[in-house]
C-alpha positions as CSV (number, residue, x, y, z in Angstrom):
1,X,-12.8,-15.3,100.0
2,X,-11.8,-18.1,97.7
3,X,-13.7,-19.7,95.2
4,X,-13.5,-22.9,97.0
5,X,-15.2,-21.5,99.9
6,X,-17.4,-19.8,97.4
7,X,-18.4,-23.4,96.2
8,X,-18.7,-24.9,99.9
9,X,-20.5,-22.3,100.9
10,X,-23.0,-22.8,97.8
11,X,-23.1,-26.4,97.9
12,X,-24.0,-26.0,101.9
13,X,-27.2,-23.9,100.2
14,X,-28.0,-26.1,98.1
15,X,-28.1,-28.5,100.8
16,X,-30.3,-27.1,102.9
17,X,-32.2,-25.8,99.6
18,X,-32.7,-29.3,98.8
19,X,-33.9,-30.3,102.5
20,X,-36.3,-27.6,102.6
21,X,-37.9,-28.4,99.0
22,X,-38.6,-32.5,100.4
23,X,-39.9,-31.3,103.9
24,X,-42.0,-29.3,101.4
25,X,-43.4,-32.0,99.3
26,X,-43.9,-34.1,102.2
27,X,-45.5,-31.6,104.2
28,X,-47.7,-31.2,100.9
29,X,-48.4,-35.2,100.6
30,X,-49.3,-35.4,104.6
31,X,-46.3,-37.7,105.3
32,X,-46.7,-38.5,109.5
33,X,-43.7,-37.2,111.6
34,X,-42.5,-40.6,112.6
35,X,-42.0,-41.1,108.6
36,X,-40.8,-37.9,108.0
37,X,-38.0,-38.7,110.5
38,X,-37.1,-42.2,108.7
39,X,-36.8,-40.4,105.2
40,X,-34.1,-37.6,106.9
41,X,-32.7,-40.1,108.2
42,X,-31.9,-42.0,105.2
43,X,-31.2,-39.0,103.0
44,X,-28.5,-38.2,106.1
45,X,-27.0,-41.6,105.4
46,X,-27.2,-41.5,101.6
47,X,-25.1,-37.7,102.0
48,X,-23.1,-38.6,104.5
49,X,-21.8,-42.1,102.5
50,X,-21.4,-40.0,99.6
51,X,-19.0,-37.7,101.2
52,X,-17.4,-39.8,103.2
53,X,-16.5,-41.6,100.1
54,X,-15.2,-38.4,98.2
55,X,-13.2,-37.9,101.6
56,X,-12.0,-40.9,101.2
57,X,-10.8,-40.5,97.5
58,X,-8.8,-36.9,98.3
59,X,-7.5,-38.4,101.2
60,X,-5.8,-41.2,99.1
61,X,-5.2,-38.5,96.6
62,X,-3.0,-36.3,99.1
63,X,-1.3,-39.8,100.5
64,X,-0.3,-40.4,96.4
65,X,1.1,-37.1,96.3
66,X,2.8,-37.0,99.3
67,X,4.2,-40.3,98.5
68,X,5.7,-38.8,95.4
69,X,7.1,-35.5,96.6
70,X,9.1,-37.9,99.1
71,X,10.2,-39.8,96.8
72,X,11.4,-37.0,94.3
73,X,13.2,-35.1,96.7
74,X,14.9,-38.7,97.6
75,X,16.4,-38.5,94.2
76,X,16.8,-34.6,94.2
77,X,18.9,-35.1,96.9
78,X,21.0,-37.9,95.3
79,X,21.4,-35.9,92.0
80,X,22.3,-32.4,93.9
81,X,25.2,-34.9,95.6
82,X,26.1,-36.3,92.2
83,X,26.2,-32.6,90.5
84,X,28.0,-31.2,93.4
85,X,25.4,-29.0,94.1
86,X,24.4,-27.2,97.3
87,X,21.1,-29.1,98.3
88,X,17.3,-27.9,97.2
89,X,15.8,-26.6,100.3
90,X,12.0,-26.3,100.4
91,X,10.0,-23.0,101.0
92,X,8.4,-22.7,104.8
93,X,5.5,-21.3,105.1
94,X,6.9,-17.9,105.8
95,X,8.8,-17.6,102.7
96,X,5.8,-18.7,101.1
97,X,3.9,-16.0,102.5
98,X,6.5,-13.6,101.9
99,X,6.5,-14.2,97.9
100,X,3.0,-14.3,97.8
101,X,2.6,-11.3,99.0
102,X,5.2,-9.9,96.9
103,X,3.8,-11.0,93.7
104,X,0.3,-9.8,95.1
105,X,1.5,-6.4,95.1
106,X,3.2,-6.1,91.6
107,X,0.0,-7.8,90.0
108,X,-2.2,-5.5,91.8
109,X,0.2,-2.4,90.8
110,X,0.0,-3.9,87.1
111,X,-3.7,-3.5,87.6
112,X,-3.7,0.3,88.4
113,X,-1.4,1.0,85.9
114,X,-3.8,-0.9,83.2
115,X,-6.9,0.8,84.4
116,X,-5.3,4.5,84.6
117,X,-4.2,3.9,80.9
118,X,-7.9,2.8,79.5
119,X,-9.0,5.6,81.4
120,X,-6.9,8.0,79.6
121,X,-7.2,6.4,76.5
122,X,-11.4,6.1,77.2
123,X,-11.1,10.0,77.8
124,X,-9.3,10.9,74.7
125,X,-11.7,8.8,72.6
126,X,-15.1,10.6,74.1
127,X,-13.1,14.0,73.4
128,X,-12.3,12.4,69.6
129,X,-15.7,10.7,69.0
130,X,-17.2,14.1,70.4
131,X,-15.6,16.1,68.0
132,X,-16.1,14.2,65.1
133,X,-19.6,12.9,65.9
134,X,-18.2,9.2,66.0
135,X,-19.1,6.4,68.2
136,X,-16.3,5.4,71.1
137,X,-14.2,2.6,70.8
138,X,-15.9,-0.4,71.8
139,X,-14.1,-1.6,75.3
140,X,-15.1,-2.7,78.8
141,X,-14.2,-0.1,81.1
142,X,-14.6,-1.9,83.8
143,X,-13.0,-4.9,83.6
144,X,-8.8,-5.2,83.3
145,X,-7.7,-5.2,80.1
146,X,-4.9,-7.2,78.1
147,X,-1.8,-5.7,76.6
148,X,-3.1,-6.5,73.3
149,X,-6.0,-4.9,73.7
150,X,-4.4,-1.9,75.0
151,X,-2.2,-1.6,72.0
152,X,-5.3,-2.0,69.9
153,X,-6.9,0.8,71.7
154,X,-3.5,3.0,71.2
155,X,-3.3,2.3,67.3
156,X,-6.8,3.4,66.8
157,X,-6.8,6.5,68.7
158,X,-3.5,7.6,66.7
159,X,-5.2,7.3,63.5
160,X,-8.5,9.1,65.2
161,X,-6.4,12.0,66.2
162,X,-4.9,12.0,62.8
163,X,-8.6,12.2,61.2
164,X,-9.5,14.7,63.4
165,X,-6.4,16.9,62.2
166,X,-7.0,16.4,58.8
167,X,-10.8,17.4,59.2
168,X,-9.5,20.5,61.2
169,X,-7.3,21.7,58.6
170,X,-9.8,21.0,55.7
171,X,-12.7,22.9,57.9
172,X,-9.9,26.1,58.0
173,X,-9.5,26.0,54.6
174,X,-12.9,25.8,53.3
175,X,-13.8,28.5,56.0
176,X,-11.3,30.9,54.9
177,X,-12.4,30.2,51.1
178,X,-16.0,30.4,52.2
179,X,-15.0,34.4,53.7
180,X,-13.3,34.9,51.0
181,X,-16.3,34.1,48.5
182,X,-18.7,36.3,51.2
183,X,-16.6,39.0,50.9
184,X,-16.7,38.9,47.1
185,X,-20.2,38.7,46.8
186,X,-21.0,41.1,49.7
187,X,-22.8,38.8,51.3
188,X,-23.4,38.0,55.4
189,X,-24.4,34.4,56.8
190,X,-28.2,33.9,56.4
191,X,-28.2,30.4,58.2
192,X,-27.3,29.5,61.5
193,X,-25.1,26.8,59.7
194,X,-23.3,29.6,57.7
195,X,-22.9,31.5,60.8
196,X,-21.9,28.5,62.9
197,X,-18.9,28.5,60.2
198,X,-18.3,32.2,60.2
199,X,-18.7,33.7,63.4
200,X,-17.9,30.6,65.9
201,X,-15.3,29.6,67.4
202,X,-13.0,27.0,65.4
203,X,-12.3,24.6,67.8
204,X,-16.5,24.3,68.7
205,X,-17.6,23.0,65.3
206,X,-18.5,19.4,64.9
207,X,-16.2,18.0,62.1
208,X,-18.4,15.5,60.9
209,X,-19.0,13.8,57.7
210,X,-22.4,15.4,57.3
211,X,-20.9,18.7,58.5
212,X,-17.5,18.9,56.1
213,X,-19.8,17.5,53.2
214,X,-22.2,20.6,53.9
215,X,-19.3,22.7,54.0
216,X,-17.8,21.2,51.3
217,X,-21.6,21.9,49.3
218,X,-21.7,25.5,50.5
219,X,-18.4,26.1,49.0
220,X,-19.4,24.8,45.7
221,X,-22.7,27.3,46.0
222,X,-20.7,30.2,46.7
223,X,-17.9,29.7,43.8
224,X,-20.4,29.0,41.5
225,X,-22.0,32.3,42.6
226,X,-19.0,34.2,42.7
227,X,-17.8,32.6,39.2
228,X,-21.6,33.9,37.2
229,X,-20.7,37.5,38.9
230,X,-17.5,37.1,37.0
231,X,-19.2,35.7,34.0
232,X,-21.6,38.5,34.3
233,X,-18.9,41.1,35.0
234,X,-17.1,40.0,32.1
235,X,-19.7,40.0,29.7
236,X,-20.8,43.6,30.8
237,X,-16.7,44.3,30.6
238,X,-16.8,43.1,26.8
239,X,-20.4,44.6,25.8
240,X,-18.8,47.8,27.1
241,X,-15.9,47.9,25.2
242,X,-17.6,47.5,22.3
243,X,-19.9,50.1,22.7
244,X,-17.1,52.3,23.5
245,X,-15.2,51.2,20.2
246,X,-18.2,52.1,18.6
247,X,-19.9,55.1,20.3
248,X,-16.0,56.3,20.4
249,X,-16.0,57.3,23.9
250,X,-13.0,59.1,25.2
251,X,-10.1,57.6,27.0
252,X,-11.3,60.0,30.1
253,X,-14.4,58.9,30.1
254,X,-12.6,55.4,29.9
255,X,-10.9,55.9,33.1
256,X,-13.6,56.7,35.2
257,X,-14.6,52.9,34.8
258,X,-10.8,51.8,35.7
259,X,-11.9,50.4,39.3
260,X,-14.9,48.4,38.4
261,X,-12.5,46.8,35.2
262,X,-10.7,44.9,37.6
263,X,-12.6,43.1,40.5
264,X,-15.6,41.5,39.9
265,X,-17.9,42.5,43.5
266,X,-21.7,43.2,43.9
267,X,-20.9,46.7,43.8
268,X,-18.8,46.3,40.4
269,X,-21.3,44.4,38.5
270,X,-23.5,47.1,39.5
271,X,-21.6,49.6,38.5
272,X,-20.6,47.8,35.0
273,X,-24.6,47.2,34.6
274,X,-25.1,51.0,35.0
275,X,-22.6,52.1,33.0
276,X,-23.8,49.3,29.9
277,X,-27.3,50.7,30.3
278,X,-26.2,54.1,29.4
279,X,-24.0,53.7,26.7
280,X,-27.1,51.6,24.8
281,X,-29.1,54.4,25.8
282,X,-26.2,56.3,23.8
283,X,-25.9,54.0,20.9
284,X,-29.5,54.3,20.3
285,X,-29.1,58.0,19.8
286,X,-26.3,57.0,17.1
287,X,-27.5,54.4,15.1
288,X,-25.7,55.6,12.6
289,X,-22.1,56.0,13.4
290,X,-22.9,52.0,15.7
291,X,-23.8,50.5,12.3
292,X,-21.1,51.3,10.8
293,X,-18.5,50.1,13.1
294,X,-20.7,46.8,13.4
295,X,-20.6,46.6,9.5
296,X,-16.9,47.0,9.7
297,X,-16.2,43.9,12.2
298,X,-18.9,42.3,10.5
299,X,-16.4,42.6,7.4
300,X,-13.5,41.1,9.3
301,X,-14.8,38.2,10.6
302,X,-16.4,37.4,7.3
303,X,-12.9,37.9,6.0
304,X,-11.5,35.6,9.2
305,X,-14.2,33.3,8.7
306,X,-13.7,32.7,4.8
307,X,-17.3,33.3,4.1
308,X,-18.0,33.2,-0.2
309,X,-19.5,36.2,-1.4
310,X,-22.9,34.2,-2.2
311,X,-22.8,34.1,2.1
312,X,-22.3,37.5,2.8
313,X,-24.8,38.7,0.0
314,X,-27.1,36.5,1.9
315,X,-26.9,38.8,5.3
316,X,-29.3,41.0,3.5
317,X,-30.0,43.6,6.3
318,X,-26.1,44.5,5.4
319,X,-26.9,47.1,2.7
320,X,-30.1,48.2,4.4
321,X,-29.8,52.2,4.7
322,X,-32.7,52.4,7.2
323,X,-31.0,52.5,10.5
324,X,-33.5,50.9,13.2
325,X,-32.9,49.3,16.5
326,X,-34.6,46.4,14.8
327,X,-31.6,46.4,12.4
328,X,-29.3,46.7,14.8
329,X,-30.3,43.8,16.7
330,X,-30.2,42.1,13.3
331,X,-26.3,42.6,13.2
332,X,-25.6,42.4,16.8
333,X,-27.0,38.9,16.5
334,X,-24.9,38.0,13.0
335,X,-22.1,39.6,14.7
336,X,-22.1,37.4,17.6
337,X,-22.7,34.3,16.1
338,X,-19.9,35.0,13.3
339,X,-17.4,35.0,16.7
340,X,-18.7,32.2,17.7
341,X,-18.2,30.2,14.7
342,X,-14.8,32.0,14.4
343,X,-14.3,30.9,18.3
344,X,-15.9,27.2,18.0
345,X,-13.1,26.6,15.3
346,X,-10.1,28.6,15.9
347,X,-7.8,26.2,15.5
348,X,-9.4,25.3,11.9
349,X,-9.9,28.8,10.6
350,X,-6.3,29.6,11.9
351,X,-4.5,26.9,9.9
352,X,-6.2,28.2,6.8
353,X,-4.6,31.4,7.6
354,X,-1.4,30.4,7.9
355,X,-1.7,28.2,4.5
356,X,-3.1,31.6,3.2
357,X,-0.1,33.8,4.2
358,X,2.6,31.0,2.9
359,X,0.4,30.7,-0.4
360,X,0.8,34.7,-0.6
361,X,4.8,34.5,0.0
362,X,4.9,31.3,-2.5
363,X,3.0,33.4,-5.6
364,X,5.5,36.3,-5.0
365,X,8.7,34.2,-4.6
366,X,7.1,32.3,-8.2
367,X,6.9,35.7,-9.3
368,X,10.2,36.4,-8.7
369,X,11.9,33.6,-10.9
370,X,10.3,34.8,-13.5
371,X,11.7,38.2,-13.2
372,X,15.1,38.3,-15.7
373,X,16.4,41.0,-13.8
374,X,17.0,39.0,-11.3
375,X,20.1,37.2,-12.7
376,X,21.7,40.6,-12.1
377,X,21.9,40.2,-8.4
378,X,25.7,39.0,-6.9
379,X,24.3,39.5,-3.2
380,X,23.5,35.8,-2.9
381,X,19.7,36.6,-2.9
382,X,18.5,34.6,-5.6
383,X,19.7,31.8,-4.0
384,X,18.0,32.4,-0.6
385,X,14.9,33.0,-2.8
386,X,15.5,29.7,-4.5
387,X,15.9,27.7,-0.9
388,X,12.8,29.7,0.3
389,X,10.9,28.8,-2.2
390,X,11.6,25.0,-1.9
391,X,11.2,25.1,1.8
392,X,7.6,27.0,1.2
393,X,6.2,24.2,-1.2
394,X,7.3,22.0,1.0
395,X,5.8,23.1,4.1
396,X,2.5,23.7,2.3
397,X,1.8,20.7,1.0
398,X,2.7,19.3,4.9
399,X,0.1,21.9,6.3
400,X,-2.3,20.7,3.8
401,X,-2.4,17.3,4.4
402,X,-2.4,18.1,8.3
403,X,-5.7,20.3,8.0
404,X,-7.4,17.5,5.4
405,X,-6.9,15.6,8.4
406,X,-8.5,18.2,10.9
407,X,-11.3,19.4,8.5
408,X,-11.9,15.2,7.9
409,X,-12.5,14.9,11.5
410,X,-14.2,18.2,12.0
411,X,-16.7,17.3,9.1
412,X,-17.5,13.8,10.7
413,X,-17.8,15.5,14.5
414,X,-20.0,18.0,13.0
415,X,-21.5,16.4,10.1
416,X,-21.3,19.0,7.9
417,X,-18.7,20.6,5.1
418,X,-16.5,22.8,6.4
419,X,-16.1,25.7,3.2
420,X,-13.7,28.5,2.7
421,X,-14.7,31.2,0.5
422,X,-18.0,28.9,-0.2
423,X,-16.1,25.8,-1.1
424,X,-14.1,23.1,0.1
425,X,-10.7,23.7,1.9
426,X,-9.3,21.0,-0.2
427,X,-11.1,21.9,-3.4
428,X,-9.9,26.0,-2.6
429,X,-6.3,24.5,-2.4
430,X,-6.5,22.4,-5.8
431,X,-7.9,25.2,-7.4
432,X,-5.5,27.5,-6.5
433,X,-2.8,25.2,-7.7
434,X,-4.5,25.2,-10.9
435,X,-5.2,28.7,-11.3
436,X,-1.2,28.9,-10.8
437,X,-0.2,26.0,-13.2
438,X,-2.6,27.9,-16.0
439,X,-0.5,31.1,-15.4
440,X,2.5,29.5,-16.0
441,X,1.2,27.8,-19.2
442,X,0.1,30.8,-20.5
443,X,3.3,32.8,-19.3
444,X,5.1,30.3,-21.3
445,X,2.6,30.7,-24.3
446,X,3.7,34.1,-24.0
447,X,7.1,34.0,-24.0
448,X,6.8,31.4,-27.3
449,X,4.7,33.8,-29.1
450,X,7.2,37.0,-28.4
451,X,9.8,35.0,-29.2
452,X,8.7,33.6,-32.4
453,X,7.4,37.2,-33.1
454,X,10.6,38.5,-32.7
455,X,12.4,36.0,-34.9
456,X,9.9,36.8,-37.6
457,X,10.8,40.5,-37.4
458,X,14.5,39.4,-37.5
459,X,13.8,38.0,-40.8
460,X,11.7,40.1,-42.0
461,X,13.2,43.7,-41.1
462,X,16.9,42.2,-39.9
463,X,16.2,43.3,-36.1
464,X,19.6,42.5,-34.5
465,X,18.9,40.4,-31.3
466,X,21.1,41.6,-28.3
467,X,22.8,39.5,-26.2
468,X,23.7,40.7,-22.9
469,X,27.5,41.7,-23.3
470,X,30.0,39.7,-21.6
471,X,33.7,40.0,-21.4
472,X,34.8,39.0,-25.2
473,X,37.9,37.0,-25.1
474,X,41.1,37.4,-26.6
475,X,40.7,36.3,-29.9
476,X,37.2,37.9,-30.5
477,X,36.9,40.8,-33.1
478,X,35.7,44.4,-31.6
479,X,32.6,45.8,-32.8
480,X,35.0,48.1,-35.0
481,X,36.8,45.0,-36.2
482,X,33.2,43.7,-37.3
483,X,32.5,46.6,-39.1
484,X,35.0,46.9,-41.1
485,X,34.3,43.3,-41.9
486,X,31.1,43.9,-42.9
487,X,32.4,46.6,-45.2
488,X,34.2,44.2,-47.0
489,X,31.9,41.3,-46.5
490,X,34.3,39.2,-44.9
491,X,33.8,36.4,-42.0
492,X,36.0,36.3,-39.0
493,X,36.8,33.1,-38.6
494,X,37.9,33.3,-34.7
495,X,34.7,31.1,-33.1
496,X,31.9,29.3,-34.6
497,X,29.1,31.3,-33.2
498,X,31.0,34.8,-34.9
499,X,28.4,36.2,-37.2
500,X,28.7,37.2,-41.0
501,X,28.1,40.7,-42.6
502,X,27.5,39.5,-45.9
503,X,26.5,42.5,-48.6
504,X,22.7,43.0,-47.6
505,X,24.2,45.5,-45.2
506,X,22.8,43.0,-41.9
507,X,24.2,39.9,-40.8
508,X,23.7,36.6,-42.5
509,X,23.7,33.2,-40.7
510,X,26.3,30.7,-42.2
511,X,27.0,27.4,-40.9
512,X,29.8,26.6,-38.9
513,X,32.7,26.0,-40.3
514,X,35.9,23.9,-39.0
515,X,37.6,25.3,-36.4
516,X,40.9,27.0,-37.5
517,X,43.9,25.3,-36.2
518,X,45.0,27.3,-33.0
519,X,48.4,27.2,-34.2
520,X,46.7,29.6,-37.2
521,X,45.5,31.6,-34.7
522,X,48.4,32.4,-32.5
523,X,50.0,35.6,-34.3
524,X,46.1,37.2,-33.7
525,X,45.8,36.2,-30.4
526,X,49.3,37.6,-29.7
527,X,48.3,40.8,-31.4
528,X,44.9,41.2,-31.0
529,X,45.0,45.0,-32.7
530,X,45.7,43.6,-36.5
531,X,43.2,40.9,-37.6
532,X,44.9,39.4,-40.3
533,X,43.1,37.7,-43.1
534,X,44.1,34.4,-44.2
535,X,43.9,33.4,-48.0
536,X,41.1,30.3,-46.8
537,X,39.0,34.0,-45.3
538,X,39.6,35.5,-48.4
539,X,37.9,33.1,-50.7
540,X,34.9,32.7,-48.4
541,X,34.1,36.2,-48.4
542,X,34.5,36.4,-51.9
543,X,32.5,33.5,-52.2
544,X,30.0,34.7,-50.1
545,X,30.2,38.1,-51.9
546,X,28.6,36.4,-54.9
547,X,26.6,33.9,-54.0
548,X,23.4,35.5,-55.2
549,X,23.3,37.2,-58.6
550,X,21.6,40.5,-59.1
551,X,23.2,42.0,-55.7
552,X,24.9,44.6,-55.3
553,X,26.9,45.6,-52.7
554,X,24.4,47.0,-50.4
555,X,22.6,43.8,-50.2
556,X,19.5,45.1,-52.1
557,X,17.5,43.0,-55.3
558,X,18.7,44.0,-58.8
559,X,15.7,44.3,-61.1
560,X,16.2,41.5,-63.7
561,X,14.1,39.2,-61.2
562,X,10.5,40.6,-60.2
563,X,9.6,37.2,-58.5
564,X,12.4,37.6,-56.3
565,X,12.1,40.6,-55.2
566,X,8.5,40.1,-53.9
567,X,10.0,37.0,-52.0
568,X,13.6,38.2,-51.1
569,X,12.2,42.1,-50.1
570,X,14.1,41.6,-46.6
571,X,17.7,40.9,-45.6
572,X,18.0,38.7,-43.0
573,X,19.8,41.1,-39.7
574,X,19.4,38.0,-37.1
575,X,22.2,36.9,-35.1
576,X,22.5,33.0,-34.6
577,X,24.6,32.9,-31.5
578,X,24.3,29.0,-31.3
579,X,24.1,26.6,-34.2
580,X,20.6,25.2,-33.3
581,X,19.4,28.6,-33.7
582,X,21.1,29.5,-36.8
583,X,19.5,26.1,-37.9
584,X,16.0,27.3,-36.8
585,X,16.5,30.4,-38.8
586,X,18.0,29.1,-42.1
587,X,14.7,26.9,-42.4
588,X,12.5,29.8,-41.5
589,X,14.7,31.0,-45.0
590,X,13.6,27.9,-47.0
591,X,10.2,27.7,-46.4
592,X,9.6,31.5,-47.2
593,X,10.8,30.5,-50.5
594,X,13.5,33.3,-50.0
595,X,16.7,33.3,-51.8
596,X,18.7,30.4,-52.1
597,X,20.6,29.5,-48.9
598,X,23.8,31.9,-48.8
599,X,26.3,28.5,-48.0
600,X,25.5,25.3,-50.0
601,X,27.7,21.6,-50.2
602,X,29.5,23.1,-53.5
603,X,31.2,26.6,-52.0
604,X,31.7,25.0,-48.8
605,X,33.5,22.2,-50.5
606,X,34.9,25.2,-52.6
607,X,36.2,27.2,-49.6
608,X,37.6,24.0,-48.0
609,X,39.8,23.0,-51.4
């Protein structure tokens, strides 16, 4: 029916509606028949004017529009002429029909289609919204809906089905992690939860929020379990090995224990708590032979820790000779807390160590360059030891400004000093740059006093000082030569640092003289097996010979003078290889008061003439 007819067919009720309400009223007011008549009467009229009016108004209405359709097809037909078109020709009735129908049938088609879809899609979201304990998608089911809204519908059951899939997978995964932590701790499902999880189907649990957040909760419970029975293993894994290391426990008794050493179960831990209860039951019946091996790792951490003396005197218990369990504990518990101090700053006590070993390496490389011996090393070495120990000062002063900067920020963090060997790090380092700058003072010290010692003897009892020999050059007189100088008491005049055998029967120190000319020198060099003596050589040695009266040959004090014997009782045996030296010992000679200087301005003036 048409909505027209619908509307007719209401207005008609209300018609009659409104007829039966007035016969009501006058009915209720007593109105006579004969009146009752008039009034329908004149509501007939009134109704029937009114429509007849409205007729009246369509009907000019239709005549308009007919009026117009006439006259555009008037001019359709003129312009279809004018455009050489064939002519527009109306739809009958039939036709009409005939297309309605046709549409009818696609729309209604359309319709199906539509409704089979939200269906579908209506289905899948119950199964989704099932699953997942989510409310459906909020459509009308029963009315046709748009393609819009179908798309909608699509999109958000895609991304549904993708939430689902992810909450599948992460349910798998925490189920297989939750076995896996059951297994470990030998446990079964207590709750129907936990059993819901284990033992059910995969495809019938709810993948809620609340459900993967409990799952996600009873995870956390189990790792947590399963990561103290580690903990617990382990520290019963380590409490055994020490009491093994101490009780000295056999490698086959080691063995037995190799299963429970690597997995960490109910039934390990047990095991591992058995087997620590009966080695402290052991280690009680050998306090003894435990205290000492405590003492002796007691000893290394203090020596890993840096600990002063004054700190380790103050672990009294530590000389105690009365072996109780009570002193045991005592060093169990000093013990522990040493490796956790040593633990709590590793990094620290590690850097100290490695300062430590370089100072050690430093000290015996310093040592090193002061060893003479040394010098007689052509493998290259003493080079190496040289770049070594550049590099090593180097890097420790580097790794000592890195660990101020450690310690500085260790000592604020913890608010306290951090000492090795019962003093600062810093103040350790400065003094142990001090302590070696003192031994190099005094080294030196040293080496002035034996050499001034020495020199003394060399005037006093003419000790000759020994060069290390070199290659003597061409020109230079051969010990023999040198001899038979001295016999004579002549100088060989070949360098200036050539020594003189004067008649005290040592050598004498004179002052350089002038070079000789080499041109002097050539027949000697040319024939270095004859030294010839040149008349200038002559009259020095003679000269020299007698520049002291009261000598004889031999070099020793004639009588006439007491005084200088008591002051001239030594020859002078030194050897002045340089001229600074020879200078050093001639005015050792003058302030003795010894004899008067062997070369003065005159004979030197004498020789030269």
């Amino acid at each position: 029916m048409r909505r027209s007819e619908v509307h007719a067919a209401e207005s008609v009720a209300c018609l009659n509606q409104a007829l039966n309400r007035l016969k009501a009223i006058w009915e209720e007011i007593g109105i006579p028949e004969d009146q009752r008549l008039q009034r329908t009467d004149v509501v007939k009229k009134h109704i029937k004017g009114l429509l007849d009016m409205m007729i009246a108004e369509e009907d000019r209405l239709r005549k308009r529009l007919m009026n117009s359709i006439e006259t555009c097809r008037k001019e359709l037909d003129v312009l279809c002429t004018d455009l050489q078109l064939p002519p527009f020709e109306g739809r009958t009735m039939l036709q009409l029909e005939k297309d309605i129908r046709t549409r009818l049938e696609v729309l209604m088609k359309q319709k199906s289609q539509r409704m089979k879809e939200l269906k579908a899609l209506y289905k899948q979201d119950r199964e989704l919204c099932d699953v997942m304990c989510l409310v459906p998608f909020s459509i009308d089911t029963d009315s046709v809906p748009s393609l819009e809204r179908l798309d909608e519908y699509r999109s958000y059951l895609v991304g549904l089905a993708k939430e689902k899939d992810r909450r599948h997978e992460e349910f798998v995964d925490i189920k297989r992690q939750i076995v896996g932590c059951m297994e470990e701790l030998d446990r079964l499902p207590d709750t129907s939860f936990e059993r819901d999880v284990v033992c059910e189907d995969e495809e019938a649990f709810c993948l809620s929020n609340d459900n993967i957040a409990a799952l996600r909760l009873l995870l956390g419970q189990l790792e947590e379990r399963k990561a103290e029975n580690v903990r617990e293993c382990d520290s019963y894994r380590r409490r055994i090995q020490e009491l093994w290391e101490r009780l000295r426990v056999p490698q086959e008794e080691r063995e037995a224990m190799a299963e429970h050493r690597l997995h960490s179960r109910k039934k390990n831990m047990n095991a591992l708590q058995a087997e620590v209860e009966r080695l402290e039951e052991l280690k009680s019946q050998n306090l003894k032979e435990v205290m000492e091996a405590i003492r002796t790792e007691l000893a290394l951490f203090w020596e890993k820790c840096y600990y002063s003396l004054q700190q380790r005197q103050d672990f009294t218990p530590y000389i105690d000779d009365v072996f109780t369990e009570e002193l045991l504990n005592l060093h169990e518990m000093e013990l522990q807390s040493l490796k956790e101090h040593y633990e709590n700053h590793r990094e620290l006590f590690e850097g100290v160590t490695k300062w430590q070993e370089s100072w050690t390496l430093f000290l015996e490389l310093e040592k090193k360059a002061t060893d003479p011996s040394r010098f007689n090393n052509r493998g290259g070495n003493l080079l190496k030891e040289e770049k070594q120990r550049a590099d090593l000062q180097k890097s420790l002063r580097k790794l000592e400004k890195s660990l101020k900067v450690q310690i500085d920020a260790w000592e604020e963090a913890q608010n306290r000093e951090f000492l090795v060997n019962g003093q600062k790090f810093l103040q350790y380092v400065e003094a142990q740059w001090e302590v070696l700058r003192l031994e190099k003072e005094r080294e030196k010290i040293d080496r002035q006093q034996k050499k001034s010692q020495q020199m003394e003897q060399d005037l006093m009892y003419g000790t000759s000082v020994k060069t290390p020999s070199k290659r003597r050059l061409a020109g230079t007189p051969t010990p023999g030569k040198a001899r038979r100088l001295n016999a004579t008491s002549s100088v060989s005049g070949a360098t200036p640092n050539s020594t003189l055998r004067s008649a005290f029967g040592g050598t004498v120190c004179r002052s350089p003289l002038p070079r000789t000319p080499m041109s002097a020198n050539k027949q000697s060099l040319r024939t270095p097996g004859r030294l010839g003596r040149t008349p200038r050589t002559v009259e020095r040695n003679k000269e020299n010979m007698s520049l002291q009266n009261g000598m004889d040959l031999r070099g020793v004090l004639k009588a006439p003078a007491a005084s200088s014997v008591s002051h001239c009782n030594a020859s002078i045996n030194s050897v002045a290889s340089t001229y600074s030296e020879f200078s050093v010992i001639f005015q050792h000679v003058i302030q003795a008061n010894f004899c008067p200087p062997l070369i003065n301005p005159s004979n030197k003036h004498a020789s030269q003439t």
